[in-house]
N, C-alpha and C positions, 0 to 999 in steps of 0.2 A: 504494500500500500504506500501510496505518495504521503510522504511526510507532510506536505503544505495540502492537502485534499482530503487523504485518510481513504482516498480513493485505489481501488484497483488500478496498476500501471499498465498498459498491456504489453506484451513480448515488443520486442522491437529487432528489426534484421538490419541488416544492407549486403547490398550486391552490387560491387562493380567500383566500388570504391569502401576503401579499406585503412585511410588515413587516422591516426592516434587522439584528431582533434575530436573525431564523432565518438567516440569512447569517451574521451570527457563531457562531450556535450549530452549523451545520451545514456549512461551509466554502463557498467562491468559489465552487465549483465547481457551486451549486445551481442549477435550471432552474425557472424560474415559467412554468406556459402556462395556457391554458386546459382542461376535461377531455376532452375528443376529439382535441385534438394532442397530451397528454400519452398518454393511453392509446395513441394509434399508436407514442408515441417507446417508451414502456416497453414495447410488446409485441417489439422489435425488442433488449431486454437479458435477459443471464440472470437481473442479479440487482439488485433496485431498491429505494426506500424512498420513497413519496412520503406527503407531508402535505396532506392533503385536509380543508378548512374547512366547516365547516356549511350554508354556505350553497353550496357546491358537489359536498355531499356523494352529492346526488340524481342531481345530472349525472353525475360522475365515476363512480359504480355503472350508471347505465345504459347510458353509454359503452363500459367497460367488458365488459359483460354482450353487448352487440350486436359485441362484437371479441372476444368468446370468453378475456378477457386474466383468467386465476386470481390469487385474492389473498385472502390470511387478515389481517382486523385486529388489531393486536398492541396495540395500547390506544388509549384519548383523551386527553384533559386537556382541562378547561374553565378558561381565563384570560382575567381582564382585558383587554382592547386599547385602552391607554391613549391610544393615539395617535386611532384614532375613537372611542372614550369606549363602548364598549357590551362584551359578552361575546362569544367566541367558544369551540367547542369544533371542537379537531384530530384529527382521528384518523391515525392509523398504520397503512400497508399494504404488504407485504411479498408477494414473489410466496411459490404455496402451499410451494414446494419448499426456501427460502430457509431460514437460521436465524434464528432468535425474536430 
């Protein structure tokens, strides 16, 4: 449970991006895979949040889409990745039933 809520936190993934800052930004507890073993792990939670990179954004939806596994995106953001010097953009997905 979230300290400031007392609320349930739900699982949280990423895929396709795997920098030290989203660990801090999103706690210990994050799960990095690839997208066909994440989408099996998240079809298996009620309630999820994974951060999917642009360049695994293709996989991750078709993945997805062949596991029948729903999901509404909640926004992107396009930043810097200082560490390999080029742009990426993340997007946010949340199962459909979930809150915003």
């Amino acid at each position: 449970a979230s300290v400031l809520t007392g609320q349930a936190v739900p699982a949280t993934a990423a895929t396709g991006y795997r920098e030290p800052s989203l660990v801090f930004a999103l706690g210990t507890k994050l799960r990095f895979d690839e997208p066909g073993p994440l989408v099996a792990h998240l079809k298996s939670l009620r309630d999820w949040r994974v951060v999917v990179a642009d360049d695994k954004l293709a996989a991750f939806e078709k993945a997805a889409d062949a596991a029948g596994l729903g999901r509404v995106g909640t926004g992107a953001v396009r930043r810097f990745n200082y560490s390999k010097g080029k742009w990426v953009t993340l997007t946010v997905f949340r199962p459909p039933f979930g809150k915003p």
